[in-house]
LUMLUMDREN-2810 file (N, C-alpha, C; in Angstrom, 1 decimal):
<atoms>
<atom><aa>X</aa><ch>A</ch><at>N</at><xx>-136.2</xx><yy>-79.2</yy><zz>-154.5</zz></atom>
<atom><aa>X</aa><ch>A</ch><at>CA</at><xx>-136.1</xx><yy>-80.7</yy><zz>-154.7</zz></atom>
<atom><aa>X</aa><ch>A</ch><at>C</at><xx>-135.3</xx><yy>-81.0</yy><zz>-155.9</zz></atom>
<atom><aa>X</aa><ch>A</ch><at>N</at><xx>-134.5</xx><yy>-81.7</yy><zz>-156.0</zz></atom>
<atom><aa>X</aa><ch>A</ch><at>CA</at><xx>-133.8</xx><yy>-82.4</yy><zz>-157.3</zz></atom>
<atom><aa>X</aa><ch>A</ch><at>C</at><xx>-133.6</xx><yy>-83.3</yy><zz>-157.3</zz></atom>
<atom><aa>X</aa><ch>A</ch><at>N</at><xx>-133.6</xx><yy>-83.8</yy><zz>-158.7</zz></atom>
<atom><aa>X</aa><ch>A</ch><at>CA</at><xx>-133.9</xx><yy>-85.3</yy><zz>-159.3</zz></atom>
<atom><aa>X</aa><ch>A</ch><at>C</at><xx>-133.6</xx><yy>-86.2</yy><zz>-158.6</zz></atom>
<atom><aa>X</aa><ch>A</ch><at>N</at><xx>-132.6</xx><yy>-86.4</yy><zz>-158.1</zz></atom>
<atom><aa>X</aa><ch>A</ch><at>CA</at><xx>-132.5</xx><yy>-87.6</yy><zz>-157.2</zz></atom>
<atom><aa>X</aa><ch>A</ch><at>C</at><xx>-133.5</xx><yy>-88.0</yy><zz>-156.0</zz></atom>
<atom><aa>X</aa><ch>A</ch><at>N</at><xx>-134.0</xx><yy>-86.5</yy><zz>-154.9</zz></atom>
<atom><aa>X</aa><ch>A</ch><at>CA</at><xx>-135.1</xx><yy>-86.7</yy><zz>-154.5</zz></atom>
<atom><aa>X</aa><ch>A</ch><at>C</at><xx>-136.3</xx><yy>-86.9</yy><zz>-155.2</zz></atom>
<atom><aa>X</aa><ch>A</ch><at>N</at><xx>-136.7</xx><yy>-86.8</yy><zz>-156.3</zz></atom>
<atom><aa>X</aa><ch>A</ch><at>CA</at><xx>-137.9</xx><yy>-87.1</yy><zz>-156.9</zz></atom>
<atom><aa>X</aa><ch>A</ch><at>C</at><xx>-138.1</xx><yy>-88.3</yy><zz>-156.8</zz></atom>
<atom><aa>X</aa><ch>A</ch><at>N</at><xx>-136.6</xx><yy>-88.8</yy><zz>-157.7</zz></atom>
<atom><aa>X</aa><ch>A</ch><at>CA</at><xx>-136.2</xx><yy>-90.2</yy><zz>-158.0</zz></atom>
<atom><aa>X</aa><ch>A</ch><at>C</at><xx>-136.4</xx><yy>-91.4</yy><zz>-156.4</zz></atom>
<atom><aa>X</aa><ch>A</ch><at>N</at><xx>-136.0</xx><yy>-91.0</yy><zz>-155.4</zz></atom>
<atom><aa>X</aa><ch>A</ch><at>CA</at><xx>-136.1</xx><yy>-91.7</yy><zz>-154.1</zz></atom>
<atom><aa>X</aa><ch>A</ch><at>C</at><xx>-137.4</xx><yy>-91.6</yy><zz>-153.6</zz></atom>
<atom><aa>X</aa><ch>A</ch><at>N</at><xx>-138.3</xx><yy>-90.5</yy><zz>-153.9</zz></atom>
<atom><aa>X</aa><ch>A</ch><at>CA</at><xx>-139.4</xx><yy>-90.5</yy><zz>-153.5</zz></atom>
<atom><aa>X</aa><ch>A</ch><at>C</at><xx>-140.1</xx><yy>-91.2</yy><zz>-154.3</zz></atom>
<atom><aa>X</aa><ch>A</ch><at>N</at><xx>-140.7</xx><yy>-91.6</yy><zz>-155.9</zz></atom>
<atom><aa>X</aa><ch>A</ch><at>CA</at><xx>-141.4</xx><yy>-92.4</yy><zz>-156.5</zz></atom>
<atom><aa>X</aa><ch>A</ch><at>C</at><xx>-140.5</xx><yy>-93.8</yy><zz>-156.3</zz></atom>
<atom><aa>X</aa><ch>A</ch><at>N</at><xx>-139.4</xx><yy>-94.3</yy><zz>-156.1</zz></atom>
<atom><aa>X</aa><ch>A</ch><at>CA</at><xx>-139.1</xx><yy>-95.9</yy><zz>-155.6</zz></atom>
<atom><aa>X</aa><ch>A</ch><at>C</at><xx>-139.4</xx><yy>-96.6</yy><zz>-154.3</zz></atom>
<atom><aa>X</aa><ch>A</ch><at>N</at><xx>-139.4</xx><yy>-95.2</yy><zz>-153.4</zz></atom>
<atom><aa>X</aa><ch>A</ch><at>CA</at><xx>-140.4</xx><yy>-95.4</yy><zz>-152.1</zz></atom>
<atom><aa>X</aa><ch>A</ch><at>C</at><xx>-142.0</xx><yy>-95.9</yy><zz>-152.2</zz></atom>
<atom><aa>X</aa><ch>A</ch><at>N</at><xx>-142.5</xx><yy>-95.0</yy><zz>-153.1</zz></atom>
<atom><aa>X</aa><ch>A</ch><at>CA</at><xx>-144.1</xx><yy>-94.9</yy><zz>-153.5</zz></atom>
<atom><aa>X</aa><ch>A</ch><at>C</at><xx>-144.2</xx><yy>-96.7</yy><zz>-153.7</zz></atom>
<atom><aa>X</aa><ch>A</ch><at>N</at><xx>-143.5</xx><yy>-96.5</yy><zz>-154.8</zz></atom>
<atom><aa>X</aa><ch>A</ch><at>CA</at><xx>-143.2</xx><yy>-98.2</yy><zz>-155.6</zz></atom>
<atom><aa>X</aa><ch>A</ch><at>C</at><xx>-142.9</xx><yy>-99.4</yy><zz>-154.5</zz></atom>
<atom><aa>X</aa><ch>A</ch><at>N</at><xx>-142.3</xx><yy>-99.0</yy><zz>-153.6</zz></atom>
<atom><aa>X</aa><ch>A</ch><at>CA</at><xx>-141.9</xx><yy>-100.0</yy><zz>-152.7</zz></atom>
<atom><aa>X</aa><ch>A</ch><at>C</at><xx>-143.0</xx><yy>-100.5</yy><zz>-151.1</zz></atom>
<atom><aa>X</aa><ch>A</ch><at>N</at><xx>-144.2</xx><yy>-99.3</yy><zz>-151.4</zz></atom>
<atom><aa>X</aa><ch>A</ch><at>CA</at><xx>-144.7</xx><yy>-99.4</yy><zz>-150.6</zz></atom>
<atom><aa>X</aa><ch>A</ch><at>C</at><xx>-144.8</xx><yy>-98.8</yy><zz>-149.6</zz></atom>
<atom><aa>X</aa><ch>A</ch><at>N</at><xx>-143.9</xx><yy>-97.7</yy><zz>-149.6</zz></atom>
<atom><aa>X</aa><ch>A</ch><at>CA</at><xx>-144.0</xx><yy>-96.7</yy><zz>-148.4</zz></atom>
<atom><aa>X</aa><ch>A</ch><at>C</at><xx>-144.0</xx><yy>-95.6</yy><zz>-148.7</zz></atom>
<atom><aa>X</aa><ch>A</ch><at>N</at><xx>-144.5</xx><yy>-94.6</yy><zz>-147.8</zz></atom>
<atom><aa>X</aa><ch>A</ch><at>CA</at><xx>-144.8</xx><yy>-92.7</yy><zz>-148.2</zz></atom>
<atom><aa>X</aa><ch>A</ch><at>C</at><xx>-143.6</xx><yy>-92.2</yy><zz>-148.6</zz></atom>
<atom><aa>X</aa><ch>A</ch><at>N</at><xx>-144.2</xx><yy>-91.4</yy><zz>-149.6</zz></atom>
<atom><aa>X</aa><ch>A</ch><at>CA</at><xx>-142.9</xx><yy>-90.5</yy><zz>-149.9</zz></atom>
<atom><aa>X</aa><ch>A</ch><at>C</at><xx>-142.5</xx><yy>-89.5</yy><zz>-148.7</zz></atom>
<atom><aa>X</aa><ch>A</ch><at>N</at><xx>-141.3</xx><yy>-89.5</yy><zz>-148.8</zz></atom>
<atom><aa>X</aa><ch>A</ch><at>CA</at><xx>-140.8</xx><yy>-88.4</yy><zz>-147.8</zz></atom>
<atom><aa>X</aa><ch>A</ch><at>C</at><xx>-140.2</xx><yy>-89.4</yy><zz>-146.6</zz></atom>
<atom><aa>X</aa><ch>A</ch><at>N</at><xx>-140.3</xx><yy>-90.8</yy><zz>-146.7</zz></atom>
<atom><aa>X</aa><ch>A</ch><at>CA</at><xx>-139.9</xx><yy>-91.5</yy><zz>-145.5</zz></atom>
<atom><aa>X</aa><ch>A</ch><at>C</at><xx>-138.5</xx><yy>-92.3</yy><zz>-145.9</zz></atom>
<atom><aa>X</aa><ch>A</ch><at>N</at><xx>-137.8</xx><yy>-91.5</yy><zz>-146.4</zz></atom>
<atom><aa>X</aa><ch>A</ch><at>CA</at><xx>-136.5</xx><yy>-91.4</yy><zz>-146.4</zz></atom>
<atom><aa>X</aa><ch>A</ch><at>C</at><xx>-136.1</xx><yy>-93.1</yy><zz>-146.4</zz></atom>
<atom><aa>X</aa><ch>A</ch><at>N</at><xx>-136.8</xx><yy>-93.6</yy><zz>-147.0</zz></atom>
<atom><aa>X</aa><ch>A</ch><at>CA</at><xx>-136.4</xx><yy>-95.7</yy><zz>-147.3</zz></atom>
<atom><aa>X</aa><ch>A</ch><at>C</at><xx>-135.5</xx><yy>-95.3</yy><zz>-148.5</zz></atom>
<atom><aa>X</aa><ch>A</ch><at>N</at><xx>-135.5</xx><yy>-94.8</yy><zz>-149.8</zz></atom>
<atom><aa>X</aa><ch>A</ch><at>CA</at><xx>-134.6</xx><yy>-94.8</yy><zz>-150.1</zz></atom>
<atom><aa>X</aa><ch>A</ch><at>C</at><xx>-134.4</xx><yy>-93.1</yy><zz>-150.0</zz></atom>
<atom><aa>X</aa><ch>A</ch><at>N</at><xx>-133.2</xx><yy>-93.1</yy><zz>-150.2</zz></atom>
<atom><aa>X</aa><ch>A</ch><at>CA</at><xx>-132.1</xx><yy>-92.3</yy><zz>-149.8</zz></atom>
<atom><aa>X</aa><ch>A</ch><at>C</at><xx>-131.7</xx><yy>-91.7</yy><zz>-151.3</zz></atom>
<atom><aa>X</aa><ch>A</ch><at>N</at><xx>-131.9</xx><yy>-90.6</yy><zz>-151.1</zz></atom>
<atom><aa>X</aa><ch>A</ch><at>CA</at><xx>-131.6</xx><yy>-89.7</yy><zz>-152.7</zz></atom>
<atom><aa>X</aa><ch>A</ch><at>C</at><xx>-129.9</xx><yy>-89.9</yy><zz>-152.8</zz></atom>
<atom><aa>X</aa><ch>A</ch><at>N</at><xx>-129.2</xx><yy>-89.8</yy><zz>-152.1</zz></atom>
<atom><aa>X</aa><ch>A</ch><at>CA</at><xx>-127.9</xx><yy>-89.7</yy><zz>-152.0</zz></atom>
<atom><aa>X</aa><ch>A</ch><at>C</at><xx>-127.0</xx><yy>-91.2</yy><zz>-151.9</zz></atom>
<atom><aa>X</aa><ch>A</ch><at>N</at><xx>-127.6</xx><yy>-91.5</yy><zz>-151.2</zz></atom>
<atom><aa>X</aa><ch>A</ch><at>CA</at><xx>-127.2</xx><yy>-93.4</yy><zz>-150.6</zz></atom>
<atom><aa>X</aa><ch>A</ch><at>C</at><xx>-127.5</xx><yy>-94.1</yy><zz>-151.4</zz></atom>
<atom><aa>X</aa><ch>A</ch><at>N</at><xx>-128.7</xx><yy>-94.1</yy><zz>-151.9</zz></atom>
<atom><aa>X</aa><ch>A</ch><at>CA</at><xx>-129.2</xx><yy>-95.5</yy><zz>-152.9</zz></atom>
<atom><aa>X</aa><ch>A</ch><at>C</at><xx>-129.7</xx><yy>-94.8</yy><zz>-154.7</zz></atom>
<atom><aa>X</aa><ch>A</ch><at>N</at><xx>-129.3</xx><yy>-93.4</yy><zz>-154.5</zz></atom>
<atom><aa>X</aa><ch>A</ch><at>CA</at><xx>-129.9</xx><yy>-93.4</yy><zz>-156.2</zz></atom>
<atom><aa>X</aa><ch>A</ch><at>C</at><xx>-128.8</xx><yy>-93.2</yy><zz>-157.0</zz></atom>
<atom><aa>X</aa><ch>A</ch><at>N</at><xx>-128.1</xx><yy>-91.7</yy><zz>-156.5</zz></atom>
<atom><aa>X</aa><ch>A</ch><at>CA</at><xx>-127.2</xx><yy>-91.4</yy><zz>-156.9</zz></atom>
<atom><aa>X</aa><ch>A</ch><at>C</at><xx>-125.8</xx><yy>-92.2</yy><zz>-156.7</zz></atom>
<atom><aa>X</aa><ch>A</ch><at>N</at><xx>-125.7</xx><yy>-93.1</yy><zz>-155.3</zz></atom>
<atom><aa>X</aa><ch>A</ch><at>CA</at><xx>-124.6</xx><yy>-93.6</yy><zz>-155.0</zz></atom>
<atom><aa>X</aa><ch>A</ch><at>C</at><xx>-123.3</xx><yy>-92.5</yy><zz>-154.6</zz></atom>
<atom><aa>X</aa><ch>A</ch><at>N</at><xx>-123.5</xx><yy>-90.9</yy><zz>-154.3</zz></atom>
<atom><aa>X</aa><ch>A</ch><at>CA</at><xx>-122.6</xx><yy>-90.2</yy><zz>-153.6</zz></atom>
<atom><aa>X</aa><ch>A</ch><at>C</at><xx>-122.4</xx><yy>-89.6</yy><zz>-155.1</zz></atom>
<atom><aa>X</aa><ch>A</ch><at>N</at><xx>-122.7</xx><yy>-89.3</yy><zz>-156.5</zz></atom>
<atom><aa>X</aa><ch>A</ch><at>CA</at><xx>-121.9</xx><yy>-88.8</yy><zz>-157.8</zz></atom>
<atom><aa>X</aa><ch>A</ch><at>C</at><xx>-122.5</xx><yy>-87.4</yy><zz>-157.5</zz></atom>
<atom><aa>X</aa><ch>A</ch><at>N</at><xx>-121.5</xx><yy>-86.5</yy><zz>-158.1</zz></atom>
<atom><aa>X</aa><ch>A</ch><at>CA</at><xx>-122.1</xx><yy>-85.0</yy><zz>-158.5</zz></atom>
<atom><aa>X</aa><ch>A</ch><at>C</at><xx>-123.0</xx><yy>-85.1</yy><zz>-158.9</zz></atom>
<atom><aa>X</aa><ch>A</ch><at>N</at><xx>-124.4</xx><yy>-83.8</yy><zz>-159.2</zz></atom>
<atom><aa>X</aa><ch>A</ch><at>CA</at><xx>-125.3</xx><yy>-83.9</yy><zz>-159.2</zz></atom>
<atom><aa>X</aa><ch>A</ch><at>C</at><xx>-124.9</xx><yy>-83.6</yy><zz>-160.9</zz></atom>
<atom><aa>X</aa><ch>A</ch><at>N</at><xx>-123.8</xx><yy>-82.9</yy><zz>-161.1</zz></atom>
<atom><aa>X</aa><ch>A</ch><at>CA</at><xx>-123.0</xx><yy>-82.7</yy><zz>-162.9</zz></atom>
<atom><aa>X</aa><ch>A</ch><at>C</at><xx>-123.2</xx><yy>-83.9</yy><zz>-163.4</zz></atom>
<atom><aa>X</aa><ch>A</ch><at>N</at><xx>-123.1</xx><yy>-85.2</yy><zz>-162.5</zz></atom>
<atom><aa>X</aa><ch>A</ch><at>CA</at><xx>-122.8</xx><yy>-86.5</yy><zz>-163.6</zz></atom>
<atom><aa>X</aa><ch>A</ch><at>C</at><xx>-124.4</xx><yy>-86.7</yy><zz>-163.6</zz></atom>
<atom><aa>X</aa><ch>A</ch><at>N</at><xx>-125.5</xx><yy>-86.6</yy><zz>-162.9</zz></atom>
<atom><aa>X</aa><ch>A</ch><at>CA</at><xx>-126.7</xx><yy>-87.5</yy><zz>-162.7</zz></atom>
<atom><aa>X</aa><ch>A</ch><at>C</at><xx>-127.7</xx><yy>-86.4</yy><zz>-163.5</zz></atom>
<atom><aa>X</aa><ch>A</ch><at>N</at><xx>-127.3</xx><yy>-85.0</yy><zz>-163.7</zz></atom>
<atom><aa>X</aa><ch>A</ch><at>CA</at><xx>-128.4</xx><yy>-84.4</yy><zz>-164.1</zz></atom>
<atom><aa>X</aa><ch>A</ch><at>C</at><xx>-128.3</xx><yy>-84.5</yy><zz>-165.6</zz></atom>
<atom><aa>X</aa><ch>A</ch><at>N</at><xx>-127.7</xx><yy>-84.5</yy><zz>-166.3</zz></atom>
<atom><aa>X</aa><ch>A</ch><at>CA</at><xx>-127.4</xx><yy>-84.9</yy><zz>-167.6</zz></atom>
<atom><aa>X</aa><ch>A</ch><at>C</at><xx>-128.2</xx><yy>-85.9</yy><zz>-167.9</zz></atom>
<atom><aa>X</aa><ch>A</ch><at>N</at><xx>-127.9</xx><yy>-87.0</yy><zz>-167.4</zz></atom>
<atom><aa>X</aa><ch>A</ch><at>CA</at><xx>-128.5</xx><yy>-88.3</yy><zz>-167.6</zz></atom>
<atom><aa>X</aa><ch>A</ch><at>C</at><xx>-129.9</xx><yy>-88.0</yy><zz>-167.7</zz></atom>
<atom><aa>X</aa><ch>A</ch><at>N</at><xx>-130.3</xx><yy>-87.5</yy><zz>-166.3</zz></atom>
<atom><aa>X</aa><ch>A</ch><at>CA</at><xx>-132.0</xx><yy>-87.6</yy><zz>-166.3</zz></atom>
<atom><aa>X</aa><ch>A</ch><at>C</at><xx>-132.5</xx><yy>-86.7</yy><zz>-167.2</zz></atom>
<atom><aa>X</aa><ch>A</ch><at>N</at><xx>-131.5</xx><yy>-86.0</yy><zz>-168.1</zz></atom>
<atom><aa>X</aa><ch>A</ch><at>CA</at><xx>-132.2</xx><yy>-85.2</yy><zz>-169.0</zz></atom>
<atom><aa>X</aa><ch>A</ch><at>C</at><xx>-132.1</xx><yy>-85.5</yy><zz>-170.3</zz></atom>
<atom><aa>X</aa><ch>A</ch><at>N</at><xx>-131.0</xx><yy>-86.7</yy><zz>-170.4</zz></atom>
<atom><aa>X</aa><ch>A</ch><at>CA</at><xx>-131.2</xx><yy>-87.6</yy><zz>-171.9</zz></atom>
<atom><aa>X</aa><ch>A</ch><at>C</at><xx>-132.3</xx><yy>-88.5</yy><zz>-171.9</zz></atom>
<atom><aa>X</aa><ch>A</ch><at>N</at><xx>-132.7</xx><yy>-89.2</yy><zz>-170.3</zz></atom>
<atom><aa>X</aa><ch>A</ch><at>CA</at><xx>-133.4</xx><yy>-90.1</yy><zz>-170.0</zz></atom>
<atom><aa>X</aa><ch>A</ch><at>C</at><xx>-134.9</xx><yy>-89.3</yy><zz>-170.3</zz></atom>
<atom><aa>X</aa><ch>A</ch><at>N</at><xx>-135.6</xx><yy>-87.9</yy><zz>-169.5</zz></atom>
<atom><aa>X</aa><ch>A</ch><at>CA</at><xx>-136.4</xx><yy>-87.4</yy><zz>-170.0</zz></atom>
<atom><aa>X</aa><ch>A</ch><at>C</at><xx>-136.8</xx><yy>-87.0</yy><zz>-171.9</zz></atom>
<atom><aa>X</aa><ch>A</ch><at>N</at><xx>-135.6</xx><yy>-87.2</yy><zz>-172.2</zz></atom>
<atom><aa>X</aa><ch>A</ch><at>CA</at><xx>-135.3</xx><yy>-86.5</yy><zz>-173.7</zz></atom>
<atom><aa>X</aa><ch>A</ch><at>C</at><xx>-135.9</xx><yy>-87.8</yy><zz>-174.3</zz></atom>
<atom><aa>X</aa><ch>A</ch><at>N</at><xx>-135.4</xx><yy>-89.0</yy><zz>-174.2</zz></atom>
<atom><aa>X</aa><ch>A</ch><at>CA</at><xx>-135.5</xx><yy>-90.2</yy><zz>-175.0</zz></atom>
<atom><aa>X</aa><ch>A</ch><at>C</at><xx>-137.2</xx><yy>-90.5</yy><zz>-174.5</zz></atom>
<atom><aa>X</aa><ch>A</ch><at>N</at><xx>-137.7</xx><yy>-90.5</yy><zz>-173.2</zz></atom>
<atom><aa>X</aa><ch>A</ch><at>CA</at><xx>-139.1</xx><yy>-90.6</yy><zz>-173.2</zz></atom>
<atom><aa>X</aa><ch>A</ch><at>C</at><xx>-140.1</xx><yy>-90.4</yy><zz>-173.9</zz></atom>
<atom><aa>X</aa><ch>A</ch><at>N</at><xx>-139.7</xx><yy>-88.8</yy><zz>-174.5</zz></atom>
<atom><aa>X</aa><ch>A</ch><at>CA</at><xx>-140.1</xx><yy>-87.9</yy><zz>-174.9</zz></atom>
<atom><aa>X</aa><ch>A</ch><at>C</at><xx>-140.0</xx><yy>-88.1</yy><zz>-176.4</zz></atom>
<atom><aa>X</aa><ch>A</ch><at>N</at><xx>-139.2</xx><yy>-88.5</yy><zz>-177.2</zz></atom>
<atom><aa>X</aa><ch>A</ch><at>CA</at><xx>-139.2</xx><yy>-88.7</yy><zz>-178.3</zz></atom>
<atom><aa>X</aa><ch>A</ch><at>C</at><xx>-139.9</xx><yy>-89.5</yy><zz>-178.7</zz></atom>
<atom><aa>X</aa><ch>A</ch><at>N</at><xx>-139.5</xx><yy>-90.9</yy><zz>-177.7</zz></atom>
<atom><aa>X</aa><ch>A</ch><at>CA</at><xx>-140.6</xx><yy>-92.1</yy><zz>-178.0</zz></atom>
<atom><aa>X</aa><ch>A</ch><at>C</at><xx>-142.2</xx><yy>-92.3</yy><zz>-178.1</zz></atom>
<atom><aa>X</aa><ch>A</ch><at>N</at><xx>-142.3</xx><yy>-91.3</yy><zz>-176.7</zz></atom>
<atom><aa>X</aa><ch>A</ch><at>CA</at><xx>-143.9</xx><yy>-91.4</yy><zz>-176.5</zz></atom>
<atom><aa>X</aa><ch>A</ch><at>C</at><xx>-144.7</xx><yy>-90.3</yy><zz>-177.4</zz></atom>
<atom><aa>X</aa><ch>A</ch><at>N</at><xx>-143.8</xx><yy>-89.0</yy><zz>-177.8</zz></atom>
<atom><aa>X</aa><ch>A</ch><at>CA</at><xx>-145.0</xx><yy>-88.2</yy><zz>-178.9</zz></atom>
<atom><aa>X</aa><ch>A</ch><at>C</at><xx>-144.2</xx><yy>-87.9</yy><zz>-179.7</zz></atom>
<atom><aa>X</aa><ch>A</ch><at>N</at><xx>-143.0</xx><yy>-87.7</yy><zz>-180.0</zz></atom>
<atom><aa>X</aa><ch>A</ch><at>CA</at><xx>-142.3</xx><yy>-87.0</yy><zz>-181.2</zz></atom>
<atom><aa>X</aa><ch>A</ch><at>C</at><xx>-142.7</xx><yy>-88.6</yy><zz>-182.6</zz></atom>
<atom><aa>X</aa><ch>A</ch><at>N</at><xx>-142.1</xx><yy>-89.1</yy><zz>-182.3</zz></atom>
<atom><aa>X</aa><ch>A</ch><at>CA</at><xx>-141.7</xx><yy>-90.7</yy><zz>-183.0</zz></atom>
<atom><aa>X</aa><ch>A</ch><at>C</at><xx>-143.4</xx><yy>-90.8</yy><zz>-183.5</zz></atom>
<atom><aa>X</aa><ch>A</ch><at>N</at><xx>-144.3</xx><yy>-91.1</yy><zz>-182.6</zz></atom>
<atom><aa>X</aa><ch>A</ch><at>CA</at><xx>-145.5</xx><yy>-91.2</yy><zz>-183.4</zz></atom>
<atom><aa>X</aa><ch>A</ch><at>C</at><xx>-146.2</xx><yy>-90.4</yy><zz>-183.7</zz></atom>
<atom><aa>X</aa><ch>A</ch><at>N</at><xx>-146.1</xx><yy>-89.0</yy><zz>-183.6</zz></atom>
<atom><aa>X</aa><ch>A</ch><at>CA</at><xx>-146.4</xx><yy>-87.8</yy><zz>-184.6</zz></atom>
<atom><aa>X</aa><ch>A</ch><at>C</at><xx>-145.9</xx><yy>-88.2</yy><zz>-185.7</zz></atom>
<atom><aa>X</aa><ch>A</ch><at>N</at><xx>-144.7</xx><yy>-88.1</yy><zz>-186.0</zz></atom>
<atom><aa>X</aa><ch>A</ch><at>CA</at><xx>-144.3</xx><yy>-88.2</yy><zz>-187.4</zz></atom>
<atom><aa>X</aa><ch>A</ch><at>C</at><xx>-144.6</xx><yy>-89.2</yy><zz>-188.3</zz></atom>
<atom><aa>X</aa><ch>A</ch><at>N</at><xx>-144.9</xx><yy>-90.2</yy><zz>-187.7</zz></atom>
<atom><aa>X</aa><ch>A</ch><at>CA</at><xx>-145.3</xx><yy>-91.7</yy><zz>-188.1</zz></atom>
<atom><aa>X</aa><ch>A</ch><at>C</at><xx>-146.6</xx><yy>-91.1</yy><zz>-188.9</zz></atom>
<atom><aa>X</aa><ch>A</ch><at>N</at><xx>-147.4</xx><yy>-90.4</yy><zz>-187.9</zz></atom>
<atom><aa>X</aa><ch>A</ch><at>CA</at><xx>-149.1</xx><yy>-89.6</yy><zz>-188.7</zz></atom>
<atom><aa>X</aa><ch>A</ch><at>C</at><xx>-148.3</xx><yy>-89.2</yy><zz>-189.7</zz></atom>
<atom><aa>X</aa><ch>A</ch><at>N</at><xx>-147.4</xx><yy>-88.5</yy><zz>-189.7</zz></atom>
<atom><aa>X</aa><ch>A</ch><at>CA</at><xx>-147.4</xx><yy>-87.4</yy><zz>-190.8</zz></atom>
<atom><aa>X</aa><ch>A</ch><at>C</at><xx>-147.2</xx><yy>-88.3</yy><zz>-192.3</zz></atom>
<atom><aa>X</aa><ch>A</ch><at>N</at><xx>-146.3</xx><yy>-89.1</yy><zz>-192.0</zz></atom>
<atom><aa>X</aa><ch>A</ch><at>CA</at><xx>-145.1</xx><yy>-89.9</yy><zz>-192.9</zz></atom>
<atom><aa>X</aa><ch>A</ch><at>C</at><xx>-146.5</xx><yy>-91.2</yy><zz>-193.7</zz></atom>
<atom><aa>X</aa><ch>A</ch><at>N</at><xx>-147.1</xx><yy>-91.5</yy><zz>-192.9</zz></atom>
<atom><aa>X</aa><ch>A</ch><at>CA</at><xx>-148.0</xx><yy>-92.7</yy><zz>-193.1</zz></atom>
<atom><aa>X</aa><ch>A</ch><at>C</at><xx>-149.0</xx><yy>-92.3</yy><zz>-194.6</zz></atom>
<atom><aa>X</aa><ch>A</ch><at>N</at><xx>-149.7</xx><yy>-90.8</yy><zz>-194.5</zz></atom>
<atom><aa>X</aa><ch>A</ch><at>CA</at><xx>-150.3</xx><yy>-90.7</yy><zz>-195.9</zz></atom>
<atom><aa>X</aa><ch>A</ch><at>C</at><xx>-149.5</xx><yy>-90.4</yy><zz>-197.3</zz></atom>
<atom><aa>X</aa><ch>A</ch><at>N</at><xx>-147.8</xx><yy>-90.3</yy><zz>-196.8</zz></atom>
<atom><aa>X</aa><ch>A</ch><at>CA</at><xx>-147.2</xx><yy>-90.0</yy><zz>-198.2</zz></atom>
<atom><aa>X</aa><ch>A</ch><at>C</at><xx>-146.9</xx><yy>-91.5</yy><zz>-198.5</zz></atom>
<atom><aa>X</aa><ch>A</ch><at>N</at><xx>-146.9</xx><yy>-92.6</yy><zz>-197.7</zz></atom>
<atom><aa>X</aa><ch>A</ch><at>CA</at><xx>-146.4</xx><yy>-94.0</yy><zz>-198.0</zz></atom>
<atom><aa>X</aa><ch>A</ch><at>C</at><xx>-147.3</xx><yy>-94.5</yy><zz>-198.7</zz></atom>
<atom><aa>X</aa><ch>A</ch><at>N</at><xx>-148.4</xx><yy>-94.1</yy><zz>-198.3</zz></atom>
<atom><aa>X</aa><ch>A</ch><at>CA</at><xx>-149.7</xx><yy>-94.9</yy><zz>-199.0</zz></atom>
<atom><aa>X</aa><ch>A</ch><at>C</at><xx>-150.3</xx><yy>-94.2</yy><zz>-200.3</zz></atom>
<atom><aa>X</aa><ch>A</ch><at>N</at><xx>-149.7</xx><yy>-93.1</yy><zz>-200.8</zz></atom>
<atom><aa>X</aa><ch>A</ch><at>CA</at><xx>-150.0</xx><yy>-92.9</yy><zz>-202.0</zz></atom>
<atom><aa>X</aa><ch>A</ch><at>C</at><xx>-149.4</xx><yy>-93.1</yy><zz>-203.1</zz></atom>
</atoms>
């Protein structure tokens, strides 16, 4: 399975119908027909930036916070 089916399968979920029932279309409606060269990149800056935000960024915040306050 690759990202674009992932991707069609949780907008399904979202939309109200089972995954795997092919409402949206991994090819038709996510990617729009692009190489999978152009879309996997993305999902992996788009995974990257999640990733930063949700634990790298406020890890360091702990770390950074007891040198501020002394």
């Amino acid at each position: 399975m690759n990202a674009n089916e992932v991707i069609a399968n949780r907008a399904a979920e979202i939309l109200g119908h089972k995954r795997g029932d092919k409402f949206v279309h991994p090819n038709d409606h996510v990617n729009r027909s692009q190489s999978s060269n152009d879309t996997f990149p993305t999902v992996m800056h788009i995974a990257a930036a999640t990733e930063i935000n949700s634990r790298l960024i406020p890890k360091l915040s702990s770390y950074i916070l007891p040198y501020k306050q002394s």
